[in-house]
N, CA, C and O atoms as a DFTB+ gen file, in Angstrom:
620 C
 N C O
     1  1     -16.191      -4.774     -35.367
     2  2     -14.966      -4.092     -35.014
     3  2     -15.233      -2.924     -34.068
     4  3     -14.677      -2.746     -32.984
     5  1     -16.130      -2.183     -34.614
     6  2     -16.695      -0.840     -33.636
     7  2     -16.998      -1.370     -32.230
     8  3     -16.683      -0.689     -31.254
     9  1     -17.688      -2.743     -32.068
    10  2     -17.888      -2.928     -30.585
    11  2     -16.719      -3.436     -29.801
    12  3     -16.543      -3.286     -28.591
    13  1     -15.772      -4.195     -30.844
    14  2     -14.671      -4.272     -29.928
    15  2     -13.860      -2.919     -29.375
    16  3     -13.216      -2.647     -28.362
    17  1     -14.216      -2.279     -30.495
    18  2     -12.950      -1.009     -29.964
    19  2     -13.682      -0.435     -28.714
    20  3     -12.994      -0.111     -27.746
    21  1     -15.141      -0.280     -28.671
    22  2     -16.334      -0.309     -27.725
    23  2     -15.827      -0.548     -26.078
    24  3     -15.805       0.313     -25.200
    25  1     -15.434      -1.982     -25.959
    26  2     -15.186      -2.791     -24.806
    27  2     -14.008      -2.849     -24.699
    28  3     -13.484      -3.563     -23.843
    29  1     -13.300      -2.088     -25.567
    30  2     -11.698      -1.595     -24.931
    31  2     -11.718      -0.406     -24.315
    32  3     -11.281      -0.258     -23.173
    33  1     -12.193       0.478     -24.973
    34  2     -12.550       1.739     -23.922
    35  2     -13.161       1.613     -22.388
    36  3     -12.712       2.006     -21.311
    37  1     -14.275       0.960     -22.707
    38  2     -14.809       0.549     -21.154
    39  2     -13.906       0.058     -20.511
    40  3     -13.380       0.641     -19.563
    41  1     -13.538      -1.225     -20.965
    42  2     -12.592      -1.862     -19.952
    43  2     -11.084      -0.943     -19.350
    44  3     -10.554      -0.930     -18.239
    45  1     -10.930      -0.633     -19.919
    46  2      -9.784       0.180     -19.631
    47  2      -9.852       1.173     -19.007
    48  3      -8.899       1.647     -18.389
    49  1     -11.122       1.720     -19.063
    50  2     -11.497       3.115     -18.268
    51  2     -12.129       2.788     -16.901
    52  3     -12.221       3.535     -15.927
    53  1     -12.515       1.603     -17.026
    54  2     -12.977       0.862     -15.740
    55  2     -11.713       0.627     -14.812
    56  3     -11.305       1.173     -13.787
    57  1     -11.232      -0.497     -15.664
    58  2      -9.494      -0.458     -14.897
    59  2      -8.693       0.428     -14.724
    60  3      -7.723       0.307     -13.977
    61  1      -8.925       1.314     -15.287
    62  2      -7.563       2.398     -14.702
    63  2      -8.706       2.848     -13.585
    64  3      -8.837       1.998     -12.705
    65  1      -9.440       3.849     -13.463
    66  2     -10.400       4.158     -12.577
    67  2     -10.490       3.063     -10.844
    68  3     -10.655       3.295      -9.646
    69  1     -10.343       2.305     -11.408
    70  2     -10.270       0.469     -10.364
    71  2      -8.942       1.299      -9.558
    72  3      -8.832       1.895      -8.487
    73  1      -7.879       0.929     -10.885
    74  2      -6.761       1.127     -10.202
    75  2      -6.579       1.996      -9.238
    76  3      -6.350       1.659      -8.076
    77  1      -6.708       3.821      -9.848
    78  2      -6.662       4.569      -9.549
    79  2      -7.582       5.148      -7.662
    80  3      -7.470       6.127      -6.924
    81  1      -8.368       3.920      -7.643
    82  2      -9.363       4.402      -6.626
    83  2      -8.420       3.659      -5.844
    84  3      -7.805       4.361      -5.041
    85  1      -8.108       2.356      -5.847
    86  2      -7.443       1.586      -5.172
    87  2      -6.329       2.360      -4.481
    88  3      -6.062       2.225      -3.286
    89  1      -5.793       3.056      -5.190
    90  2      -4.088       3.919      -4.902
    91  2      -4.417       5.067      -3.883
    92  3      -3.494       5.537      -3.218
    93  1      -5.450       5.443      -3.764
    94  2      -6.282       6.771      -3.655
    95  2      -6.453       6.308      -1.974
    96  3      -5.963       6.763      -0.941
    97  1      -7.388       5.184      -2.258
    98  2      -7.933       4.391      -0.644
    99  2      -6.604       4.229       0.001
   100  3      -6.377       5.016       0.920
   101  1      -5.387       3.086      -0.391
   102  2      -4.395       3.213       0.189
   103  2      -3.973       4.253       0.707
   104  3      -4.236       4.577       1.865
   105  1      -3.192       4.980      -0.156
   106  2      -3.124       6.160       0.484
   107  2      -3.468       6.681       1.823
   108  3      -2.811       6.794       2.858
   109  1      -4.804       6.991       1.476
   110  2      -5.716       7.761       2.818
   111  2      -5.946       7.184       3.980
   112  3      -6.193       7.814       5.009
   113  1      -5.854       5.480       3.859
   114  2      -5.758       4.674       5.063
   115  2      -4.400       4.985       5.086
   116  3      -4.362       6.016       5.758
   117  1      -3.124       4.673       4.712
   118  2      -1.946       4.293       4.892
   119  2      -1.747       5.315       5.952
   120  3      -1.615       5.210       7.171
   121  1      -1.767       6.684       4.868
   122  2      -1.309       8.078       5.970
   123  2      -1.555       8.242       7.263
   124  3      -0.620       8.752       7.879
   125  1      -2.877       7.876       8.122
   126  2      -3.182       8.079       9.121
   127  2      -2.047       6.272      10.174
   128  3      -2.065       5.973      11.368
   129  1      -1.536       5.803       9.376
   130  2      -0.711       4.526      10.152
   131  2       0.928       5.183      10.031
   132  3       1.771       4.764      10.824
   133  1       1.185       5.894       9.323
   134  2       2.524       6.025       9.360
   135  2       3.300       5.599       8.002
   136  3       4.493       5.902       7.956
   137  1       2.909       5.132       7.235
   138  2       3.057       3.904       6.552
   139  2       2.757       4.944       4.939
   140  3       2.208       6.037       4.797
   141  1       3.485       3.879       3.803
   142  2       3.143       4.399       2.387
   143  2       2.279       3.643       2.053
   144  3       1.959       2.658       2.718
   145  1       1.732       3.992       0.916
   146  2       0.572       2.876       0.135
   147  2       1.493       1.690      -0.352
   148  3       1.251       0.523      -0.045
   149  1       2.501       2.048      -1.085
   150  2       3.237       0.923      -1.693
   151  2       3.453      -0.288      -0.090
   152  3       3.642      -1.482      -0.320
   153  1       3.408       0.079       1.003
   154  2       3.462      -0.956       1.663
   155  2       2.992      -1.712       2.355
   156  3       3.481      -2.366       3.276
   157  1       1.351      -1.641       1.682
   158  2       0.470      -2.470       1.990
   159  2       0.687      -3.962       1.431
   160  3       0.935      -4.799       2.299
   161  1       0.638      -4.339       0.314
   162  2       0.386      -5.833      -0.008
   163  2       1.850      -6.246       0.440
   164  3       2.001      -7.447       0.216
   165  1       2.942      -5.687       0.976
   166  2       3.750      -6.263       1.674
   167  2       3.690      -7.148       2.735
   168  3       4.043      -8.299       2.993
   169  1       2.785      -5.667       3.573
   170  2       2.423      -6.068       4.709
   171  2       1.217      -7.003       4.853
   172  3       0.947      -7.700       5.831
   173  1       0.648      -6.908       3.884
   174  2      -0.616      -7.976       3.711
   175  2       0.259      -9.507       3.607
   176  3       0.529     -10.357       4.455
   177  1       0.547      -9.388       2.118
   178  2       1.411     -11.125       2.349
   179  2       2.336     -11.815       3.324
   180  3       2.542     -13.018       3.481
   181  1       2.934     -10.577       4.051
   182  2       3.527     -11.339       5.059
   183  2       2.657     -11.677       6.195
   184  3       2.957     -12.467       7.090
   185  1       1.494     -10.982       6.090
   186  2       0.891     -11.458       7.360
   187  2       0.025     -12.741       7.005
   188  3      -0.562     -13.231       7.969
   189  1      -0.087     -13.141       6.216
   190  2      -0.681     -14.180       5.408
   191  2       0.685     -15.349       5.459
   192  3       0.447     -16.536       5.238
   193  1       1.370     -15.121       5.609
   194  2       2.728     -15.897       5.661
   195  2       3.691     -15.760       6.750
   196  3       4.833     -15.300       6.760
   197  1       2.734     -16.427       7.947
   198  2       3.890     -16.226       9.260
   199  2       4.936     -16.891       9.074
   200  3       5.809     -16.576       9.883
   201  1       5.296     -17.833       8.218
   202  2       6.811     -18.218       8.486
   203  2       7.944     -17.564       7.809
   204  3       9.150     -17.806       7.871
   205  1       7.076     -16.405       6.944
   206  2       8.372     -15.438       6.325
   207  2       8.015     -15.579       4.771
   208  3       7.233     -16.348       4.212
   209  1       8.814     -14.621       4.282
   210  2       8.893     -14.331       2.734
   211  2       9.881     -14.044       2.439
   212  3      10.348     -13.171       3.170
   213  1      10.713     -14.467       1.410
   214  2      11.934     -14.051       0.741
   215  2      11.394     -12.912       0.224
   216  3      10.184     -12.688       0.257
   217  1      12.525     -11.880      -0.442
   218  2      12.698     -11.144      -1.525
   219  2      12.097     -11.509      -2.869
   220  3      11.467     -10.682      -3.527
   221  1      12.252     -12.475      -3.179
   222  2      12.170     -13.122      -4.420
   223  2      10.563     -13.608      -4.365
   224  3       9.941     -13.654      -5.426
   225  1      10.004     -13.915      -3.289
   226  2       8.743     -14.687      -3.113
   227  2       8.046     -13.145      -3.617
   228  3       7.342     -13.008      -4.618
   229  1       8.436     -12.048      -2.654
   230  2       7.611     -11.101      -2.325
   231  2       7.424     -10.323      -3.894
   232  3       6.306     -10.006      -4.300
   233  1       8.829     -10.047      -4.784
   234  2       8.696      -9.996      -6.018
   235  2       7.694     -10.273      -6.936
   236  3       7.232      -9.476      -7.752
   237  1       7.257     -11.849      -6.716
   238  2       6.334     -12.462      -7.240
   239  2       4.491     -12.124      -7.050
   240  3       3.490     -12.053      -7.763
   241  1       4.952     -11.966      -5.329
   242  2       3.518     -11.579      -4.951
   243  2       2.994     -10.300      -4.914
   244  3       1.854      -9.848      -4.811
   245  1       3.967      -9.882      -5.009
   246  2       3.627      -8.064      -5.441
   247  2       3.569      -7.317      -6.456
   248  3       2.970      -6.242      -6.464
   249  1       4.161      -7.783      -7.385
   250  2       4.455      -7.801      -8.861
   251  2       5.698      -6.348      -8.941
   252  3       5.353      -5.280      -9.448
   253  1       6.631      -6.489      -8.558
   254  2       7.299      -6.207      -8.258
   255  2       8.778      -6.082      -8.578
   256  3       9.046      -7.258      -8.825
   257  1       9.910      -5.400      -8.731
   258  2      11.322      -5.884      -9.271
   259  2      12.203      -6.001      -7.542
   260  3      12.034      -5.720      -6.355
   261  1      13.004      -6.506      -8.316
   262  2      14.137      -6.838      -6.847
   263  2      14.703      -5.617      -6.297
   264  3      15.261      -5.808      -5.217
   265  1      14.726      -4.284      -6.766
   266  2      15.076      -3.113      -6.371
   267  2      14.051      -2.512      -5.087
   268  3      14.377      -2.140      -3.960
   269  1      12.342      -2.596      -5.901
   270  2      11.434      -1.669      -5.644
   271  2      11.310      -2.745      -4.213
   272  3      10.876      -2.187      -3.205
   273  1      11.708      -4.398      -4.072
   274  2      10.711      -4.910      -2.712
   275  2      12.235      -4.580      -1.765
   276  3      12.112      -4.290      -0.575
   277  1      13.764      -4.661      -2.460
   278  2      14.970      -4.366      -1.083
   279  2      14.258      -2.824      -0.673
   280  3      13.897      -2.792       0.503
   281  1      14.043      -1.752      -1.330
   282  2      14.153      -0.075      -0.720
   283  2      12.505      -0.359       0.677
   284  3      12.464       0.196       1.775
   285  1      11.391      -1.347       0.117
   286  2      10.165      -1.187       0.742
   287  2      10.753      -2.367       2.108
   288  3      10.335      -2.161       3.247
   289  1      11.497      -3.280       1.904
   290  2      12.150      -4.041       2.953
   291  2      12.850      -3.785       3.630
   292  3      13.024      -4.242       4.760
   293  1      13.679      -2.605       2.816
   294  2      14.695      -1.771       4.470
   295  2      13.818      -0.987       5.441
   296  3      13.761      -1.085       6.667
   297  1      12.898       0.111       4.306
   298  2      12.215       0.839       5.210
   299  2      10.758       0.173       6.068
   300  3      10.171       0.906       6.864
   301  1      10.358      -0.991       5.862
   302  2       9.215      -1.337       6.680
   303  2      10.577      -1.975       8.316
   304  3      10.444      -2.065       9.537
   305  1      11.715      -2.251       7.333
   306  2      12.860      -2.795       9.191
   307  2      12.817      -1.473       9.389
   308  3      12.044      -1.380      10.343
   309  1      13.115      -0.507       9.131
   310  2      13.631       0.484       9.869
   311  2      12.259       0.936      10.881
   312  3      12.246       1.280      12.062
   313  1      11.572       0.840      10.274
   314  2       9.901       1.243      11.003
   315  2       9.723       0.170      12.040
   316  3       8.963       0.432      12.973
   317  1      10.062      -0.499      12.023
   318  2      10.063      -1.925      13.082
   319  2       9.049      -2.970      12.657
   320  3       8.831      -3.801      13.538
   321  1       8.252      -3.168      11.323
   322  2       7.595      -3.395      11.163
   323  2       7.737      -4.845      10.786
   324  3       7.091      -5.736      11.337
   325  1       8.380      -4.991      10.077
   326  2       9.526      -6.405      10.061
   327  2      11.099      -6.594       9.879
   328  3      11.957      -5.722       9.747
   329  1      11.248      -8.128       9.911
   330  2      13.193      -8.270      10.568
   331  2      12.732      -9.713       9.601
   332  3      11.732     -10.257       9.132
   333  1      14.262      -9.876       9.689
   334  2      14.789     -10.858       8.762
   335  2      14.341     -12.273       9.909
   336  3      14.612     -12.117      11.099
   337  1      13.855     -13.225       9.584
   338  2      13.451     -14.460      10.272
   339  2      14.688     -15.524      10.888
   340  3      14.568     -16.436      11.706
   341  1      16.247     -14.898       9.964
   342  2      17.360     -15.685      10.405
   343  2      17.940     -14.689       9.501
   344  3      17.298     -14.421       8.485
   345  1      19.458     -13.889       9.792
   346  2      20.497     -13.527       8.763
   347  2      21.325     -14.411       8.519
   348  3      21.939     -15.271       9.151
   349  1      21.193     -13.845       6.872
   350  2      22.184     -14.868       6.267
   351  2      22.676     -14.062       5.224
   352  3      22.103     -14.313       4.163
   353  1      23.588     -13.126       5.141
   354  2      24.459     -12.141       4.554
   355  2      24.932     -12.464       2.926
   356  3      25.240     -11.661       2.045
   357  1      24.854     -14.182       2.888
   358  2      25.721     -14.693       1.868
   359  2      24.218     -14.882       0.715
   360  3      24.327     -14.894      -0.511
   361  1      23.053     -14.997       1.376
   362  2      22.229     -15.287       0.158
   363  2      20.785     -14.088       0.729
   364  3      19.769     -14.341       1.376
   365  1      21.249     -12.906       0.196
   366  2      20.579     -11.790       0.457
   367  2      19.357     -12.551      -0.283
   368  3      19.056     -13.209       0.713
   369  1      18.843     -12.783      -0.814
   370  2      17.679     -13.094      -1.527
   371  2      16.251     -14.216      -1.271
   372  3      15.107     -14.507      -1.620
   373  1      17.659     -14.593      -0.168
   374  2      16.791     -15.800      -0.113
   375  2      16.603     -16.031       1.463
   376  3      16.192     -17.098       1.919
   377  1      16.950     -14.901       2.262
   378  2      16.660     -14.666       3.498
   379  2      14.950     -14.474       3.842
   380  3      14.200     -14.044       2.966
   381  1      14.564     -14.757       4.892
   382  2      13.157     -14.800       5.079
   383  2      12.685     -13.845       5.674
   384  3      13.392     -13.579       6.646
   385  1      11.680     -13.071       5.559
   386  2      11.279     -12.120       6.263
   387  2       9.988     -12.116       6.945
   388  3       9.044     -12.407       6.212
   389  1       9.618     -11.778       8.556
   390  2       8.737     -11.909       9.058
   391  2       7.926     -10.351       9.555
   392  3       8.293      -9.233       9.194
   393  1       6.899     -10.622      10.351
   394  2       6.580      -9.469      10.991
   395  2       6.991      -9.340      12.179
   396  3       7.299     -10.390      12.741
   397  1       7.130      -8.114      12.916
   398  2       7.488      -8.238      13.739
   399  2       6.119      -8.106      14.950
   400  3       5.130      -8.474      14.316
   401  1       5.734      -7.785      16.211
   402  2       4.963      -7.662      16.609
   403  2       4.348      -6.666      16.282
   404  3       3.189      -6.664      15.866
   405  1       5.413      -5.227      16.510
   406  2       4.650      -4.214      15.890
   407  2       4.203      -4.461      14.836
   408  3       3.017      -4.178      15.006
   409  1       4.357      -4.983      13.273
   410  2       3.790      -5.553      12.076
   411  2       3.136      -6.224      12.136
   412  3       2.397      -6.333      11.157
   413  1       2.925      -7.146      13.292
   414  2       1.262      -8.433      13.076
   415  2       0.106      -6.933      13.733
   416  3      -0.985      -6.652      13.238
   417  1       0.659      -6.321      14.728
   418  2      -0.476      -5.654      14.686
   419  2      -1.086      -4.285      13.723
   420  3      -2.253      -3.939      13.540
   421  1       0.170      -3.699      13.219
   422  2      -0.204      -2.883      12.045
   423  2      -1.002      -3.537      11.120
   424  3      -1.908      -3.080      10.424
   425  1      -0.366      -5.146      11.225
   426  2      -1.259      -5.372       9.441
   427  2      -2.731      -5.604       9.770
   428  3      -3.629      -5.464       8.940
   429  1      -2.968      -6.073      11.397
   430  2      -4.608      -6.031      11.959
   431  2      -5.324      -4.827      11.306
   432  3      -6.416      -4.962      10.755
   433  1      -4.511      -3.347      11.405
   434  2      -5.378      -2.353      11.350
   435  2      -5.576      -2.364       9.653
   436  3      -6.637      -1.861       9.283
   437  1      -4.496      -2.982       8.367
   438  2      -4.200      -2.675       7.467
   439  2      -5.800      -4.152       6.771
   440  3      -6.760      -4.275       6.010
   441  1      -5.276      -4.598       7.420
   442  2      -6.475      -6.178       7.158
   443  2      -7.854      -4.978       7.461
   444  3      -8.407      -4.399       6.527
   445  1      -8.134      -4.827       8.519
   446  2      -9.520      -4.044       9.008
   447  2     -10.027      -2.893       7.815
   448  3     -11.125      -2.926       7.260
   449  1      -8.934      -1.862       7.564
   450  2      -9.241      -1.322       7.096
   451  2      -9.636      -1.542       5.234
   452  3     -10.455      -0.911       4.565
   453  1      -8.573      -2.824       4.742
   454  2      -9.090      -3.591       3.642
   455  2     -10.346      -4.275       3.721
   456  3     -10.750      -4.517       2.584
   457  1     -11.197      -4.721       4.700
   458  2     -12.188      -5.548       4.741
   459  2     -12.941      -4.040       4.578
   460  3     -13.633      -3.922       3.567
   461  1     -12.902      -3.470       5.026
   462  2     -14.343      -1.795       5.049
   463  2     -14.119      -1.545       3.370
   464  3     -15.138      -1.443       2.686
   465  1     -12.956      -1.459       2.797
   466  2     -12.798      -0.948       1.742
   467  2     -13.953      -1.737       1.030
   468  3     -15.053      -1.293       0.700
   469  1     -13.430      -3.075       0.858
   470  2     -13.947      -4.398       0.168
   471  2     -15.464      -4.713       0.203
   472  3     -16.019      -5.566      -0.491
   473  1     -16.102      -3.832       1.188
   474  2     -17.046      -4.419       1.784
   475  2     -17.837      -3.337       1.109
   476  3     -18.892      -3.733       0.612
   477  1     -17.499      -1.743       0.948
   478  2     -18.223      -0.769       0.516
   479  2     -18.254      -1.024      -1.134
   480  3     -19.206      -0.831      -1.890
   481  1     -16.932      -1.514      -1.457
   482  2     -16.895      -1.664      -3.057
   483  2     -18.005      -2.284      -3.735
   484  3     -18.800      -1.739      -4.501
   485  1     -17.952      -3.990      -3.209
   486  2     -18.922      -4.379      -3.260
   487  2     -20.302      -4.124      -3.205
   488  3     -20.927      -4.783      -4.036
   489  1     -20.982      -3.386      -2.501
   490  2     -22.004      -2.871      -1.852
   491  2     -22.846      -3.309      -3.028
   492  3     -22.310      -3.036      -4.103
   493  1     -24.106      -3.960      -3.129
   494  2     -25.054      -4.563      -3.943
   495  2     -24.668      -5.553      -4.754
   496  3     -25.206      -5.598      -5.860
   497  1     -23.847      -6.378      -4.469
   498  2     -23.335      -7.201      -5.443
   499  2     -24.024      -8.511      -4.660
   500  3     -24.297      -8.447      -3.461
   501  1     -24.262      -9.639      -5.420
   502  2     -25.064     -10.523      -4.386
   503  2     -23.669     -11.580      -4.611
   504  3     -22.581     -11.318      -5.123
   505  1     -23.969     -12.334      -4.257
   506  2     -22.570     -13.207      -3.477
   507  2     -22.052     -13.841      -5.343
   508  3     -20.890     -13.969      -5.729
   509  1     -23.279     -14.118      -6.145
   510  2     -23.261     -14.822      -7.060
   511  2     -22.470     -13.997      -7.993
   512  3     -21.499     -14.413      -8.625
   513  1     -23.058     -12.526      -8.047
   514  2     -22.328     -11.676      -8.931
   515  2     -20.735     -11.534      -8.345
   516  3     -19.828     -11.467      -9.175
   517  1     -20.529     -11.504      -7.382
   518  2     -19.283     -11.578      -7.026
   519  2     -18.312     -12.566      -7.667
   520  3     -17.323     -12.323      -8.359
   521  1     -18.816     -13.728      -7.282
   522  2     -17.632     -15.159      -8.109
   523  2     -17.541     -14.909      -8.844
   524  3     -16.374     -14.697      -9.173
   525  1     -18.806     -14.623     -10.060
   526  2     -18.883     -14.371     -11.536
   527  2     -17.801     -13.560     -11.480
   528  3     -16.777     -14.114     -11.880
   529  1     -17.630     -12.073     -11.005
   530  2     -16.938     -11.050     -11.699
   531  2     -15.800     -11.282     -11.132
   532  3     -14.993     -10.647     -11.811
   533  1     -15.133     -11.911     -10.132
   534  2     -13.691     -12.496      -9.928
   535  2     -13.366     -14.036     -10.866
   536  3     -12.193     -14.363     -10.685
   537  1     -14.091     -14.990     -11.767
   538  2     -13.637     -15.510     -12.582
   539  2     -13.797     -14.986     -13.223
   540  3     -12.747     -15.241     -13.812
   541  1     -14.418     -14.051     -14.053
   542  2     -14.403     -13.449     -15.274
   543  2     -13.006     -12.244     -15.286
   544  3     -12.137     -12.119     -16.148
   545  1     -13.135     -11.712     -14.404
   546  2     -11.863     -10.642     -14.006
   547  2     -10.352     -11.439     -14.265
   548  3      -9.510     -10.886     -14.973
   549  1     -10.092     -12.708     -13.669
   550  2      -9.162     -13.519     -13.612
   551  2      -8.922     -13.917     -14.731
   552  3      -7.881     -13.536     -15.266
   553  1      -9.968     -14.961     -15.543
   554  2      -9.858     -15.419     -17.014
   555  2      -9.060     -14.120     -18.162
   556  3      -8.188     -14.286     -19.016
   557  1      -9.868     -12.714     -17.688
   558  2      -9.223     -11.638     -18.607
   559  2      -7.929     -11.188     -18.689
   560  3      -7.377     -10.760     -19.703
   561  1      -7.261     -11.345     -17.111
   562  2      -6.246     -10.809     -16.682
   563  2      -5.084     -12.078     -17.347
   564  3      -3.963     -11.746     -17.732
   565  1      -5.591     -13.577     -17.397
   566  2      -4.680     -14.518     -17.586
   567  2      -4.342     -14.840     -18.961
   568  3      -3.412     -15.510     -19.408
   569  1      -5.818     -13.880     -19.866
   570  2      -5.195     -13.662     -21.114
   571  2      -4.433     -12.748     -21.842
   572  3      -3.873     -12.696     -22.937
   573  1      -4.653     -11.846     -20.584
   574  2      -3.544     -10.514     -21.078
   575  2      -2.314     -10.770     -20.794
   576  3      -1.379     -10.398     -21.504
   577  1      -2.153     -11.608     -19.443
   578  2      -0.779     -12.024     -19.618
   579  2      -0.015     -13.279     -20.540
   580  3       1.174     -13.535     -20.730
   581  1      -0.946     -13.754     -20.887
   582  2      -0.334     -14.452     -22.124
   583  2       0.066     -13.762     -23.441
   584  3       0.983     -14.101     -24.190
   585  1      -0.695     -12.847     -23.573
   586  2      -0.733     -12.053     -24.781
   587  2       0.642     -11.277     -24.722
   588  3       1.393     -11.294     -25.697
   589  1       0.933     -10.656     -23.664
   590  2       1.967      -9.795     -22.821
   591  2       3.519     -10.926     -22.801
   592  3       4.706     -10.617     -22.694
   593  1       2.907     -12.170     -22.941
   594  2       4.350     -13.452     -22.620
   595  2       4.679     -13.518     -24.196
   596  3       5.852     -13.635     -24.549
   597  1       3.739     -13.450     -25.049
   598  2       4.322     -13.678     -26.325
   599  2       4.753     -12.778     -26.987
   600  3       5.126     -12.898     -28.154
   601  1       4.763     -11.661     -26.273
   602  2       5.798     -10.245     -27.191
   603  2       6.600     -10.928     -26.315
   604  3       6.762     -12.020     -26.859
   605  1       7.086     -10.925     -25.471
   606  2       8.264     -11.650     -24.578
   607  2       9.029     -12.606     -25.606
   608  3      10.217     -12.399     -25.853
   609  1       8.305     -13.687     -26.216
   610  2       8.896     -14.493     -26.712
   611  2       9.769     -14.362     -28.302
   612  3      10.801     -14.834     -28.779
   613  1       8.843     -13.575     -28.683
   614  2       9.042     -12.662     -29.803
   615  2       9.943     -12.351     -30.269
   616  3      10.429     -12.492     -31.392
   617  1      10.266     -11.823     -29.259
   618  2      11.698     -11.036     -29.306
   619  2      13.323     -11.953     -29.099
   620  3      14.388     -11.337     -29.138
């Protein structure tokens, strides 16, 4: 029992720390682009997705509610950063969203500056330890969200 409670502390102090550095890096890249941290993996998935992203997609890929991706979707249009791929007024949700030029090339600098991040994080990890600790990272995360689905159900 003592070692589990053990490898909850670690883990958790690892992950928040993870987190916390993550928010930190954003940040400090973001500021010098103009840009918030929250609107990076925006701008990441859409650039990963030239033919557009709904609202609802982006929800999913960001982990996200339908409030927090409309306020980060007005303000990346207002920045010019992306536009709707076709308006369609009647199904706000399901409209597509692209980059715009200015946004394929912001997300170049936002991609660049994620690969330096990624690249220092890593730093001594040999390719092998890497897979390992992204299936092992994944397997953990897919049981917490199961664990997390059955208070869901619970109720």
């Amino acid at each position: 029992m003592v070692e589990l409670i053990e490898r909850f502390e670690a883990f958790t102090t690892y992950v928040t720390k993870t987190y916390k550095s993550i928010q930190k890096i954003k940040l400090s890249e973001t500021e010098s682009m103009g840009l918030k941290a929250s609107h990076v993996m925006y701008m990441y998935h859409l650039g990963k997705n030239e033919e557009g992203l709904t609202p609802t997609e982006l929800c999913k890929l960001c982990i996200e509610d339908k409030a927090a991706v409309s306020r980060i979707i007005t303000d990346l249009t207002k920045k010019g950063f992306v536009k709707p791929a076709q308006v369609d007024s009647q199904r706000k949700y399901r409209t597509k969203f692209i980059l715009t030029k200015e946004g394929i090339d912001m997300n170049k600098r936002i991609n660049d500056a994620i690969s330096i991040a990624v690249s220092k994080a890593s730093n001594g990890l040999s390719d092998e330890d890497r897979e390992t600790f992204y299936r092992v990272f994944s397997y953990v995360t897919n049981n917490l969200e199961m664990i997390c689905d059955s208070y869901s159900q619970d109720k």
